[in-house]
C-alpha positions as semicolon CSV with decimal commas, in nm:
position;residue;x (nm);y (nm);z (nm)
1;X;-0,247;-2,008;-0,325
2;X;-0,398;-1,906;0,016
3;X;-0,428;-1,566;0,134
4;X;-0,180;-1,588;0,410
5;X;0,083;-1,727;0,117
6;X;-0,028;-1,440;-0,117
7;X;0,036;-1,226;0,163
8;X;0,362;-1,314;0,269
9;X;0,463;-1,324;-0,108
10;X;0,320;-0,953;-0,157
11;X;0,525;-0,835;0,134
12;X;0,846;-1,016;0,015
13;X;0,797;-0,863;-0,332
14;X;0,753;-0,490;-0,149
15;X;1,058;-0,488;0,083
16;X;1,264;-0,581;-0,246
17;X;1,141;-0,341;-0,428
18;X;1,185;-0,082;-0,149
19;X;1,501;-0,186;-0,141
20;X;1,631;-0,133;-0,464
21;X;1,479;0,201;-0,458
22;X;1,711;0,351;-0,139
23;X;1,339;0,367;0,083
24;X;1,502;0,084;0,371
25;X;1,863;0,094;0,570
26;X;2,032;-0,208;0,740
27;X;1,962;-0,211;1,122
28;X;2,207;-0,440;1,306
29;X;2,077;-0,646;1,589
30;X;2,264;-0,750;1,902
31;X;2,368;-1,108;1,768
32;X;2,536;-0,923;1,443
33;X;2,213;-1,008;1,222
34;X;2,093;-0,714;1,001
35;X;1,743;-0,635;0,882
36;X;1,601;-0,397;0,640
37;X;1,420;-0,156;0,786
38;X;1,211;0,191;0,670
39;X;1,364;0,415;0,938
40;X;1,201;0,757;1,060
41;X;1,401;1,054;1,234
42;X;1,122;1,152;1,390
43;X;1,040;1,573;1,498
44;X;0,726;1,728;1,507
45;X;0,524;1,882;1,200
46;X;0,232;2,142;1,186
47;X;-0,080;2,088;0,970
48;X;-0,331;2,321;1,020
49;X;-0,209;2,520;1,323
50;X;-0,217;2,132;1,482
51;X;0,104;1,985;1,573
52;X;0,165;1,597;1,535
53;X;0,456;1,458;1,719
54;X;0,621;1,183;1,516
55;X;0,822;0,933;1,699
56;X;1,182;0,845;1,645
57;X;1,071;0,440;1,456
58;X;1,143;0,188;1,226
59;X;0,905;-0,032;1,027
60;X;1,028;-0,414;0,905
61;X;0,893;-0,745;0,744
62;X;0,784;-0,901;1,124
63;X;0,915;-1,225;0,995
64;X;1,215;-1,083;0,942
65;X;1,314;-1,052;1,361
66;X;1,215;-1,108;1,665
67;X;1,251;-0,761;1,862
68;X;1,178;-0,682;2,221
69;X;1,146;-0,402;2,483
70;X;1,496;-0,229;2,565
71;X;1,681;-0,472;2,277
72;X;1,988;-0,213;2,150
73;X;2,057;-0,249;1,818
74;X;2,216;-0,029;1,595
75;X;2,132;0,212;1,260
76;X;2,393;0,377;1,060
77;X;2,660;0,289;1,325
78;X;2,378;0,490;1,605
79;X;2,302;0,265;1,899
80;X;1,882;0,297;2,004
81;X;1,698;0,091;2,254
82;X;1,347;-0,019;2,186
83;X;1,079;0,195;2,385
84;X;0,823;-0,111;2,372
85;X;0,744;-0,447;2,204
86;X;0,673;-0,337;1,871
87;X;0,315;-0,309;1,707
88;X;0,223;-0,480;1,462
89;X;0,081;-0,304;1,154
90;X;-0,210;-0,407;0,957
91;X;-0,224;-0,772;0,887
92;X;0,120;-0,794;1,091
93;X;0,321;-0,875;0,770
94;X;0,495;-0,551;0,906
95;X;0,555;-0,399;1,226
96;X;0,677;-0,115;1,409
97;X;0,913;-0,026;1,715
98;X;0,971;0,337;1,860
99;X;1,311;0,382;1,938
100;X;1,548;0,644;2,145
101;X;1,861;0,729;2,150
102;X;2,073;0,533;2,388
103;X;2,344;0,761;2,619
């Protein structure tokens, strides 16, 4: 088995399992697909008299979609609009797109 198939395999077996725990929530795209996604609320904590801003975001498999700047879609029947291409995380098995609400 490569690495790249060991890989992909590895981050297969961790969305399921993320899954079945309650960690991931479906995020609807514009053509009606849905993803599972990690989503974060985003707010702003304090650690050590510092505060860290922490973006409104969602993390996904990347081979999973395709998502681009200003693409609505929709989580827990809230519409957001991508803030930027998302970044890819780590190996890019994952990645992750900042989000805001849309009016």
């Amino acid at each position: 088995m490569t690495v790249d198939a060991f890989g992909a395999r590895f981050s297969a077996r961790f969305v399921s399992a993320a899954k079945r725990s309650g960690m991931l929530v479906l995020m609807t795209l514009p053509d009606g697909t849905q993803i599972d996604v990690s989503y974060q609320e985003g707010g702003e904590v304090v650690l050590d008299g510092v505060v860290h801003v922490i973006e409104r975001s969602v993390e996904y498999l990347t081979a999973s979609a395709i998502l681009r700047r200003d693409m609505v879609v929709s989580i827990a029947g809230r519409n957001f609009r991508l803030k930027r291409n998302p970044d890819p995380v780590g190996d890019g098995s994952f990645s992750t797109a900042l989000l805001e609400p849309t009016s």
